[in-house]
C-alpha positions, 0 to 999 in steps of 0.5 A: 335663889336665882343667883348664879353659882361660880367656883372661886380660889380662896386661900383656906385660911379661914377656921371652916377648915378645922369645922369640917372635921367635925361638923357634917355641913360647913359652908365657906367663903362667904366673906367678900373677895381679897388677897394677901390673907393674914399679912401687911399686904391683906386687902379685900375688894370693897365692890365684893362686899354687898352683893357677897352679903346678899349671897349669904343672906339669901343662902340663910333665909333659902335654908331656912324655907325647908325647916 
């Protein structure tokens, strides 16, 4: 894909937690960035949200190359 591939801290609130008990592959923390999850002060970073899906559109369309 040519992007470059950067580890980032995420909270673990999302539901791939429970995914990956029972599914072999499950990709995370595709979503844009924020902080505070599930409470009065939840926001996300408006400048994360394009290039994030971007991300997760090429990581789609590069999967499905080896199908």
């Amino acid at each position: 894909m040519g992007r470059p591939f950067f580890l980032k801290k995420r909270g673990g609130l999302s539901d791939a937690n429970h995914m990956a008990q029972v599914c072999p592959v499950c990709v995370d923390s595709l979503g844009p960035t924020g902080n505070f999850d599930h409470s009065d002060k939840e926001f996300l970073s408006i400048n994360t949200i394009i290039p994030h899906t971007e991300f997760a559109y090429e990581l789609v369309c590069d999967l499905a190359k080896d199908k």
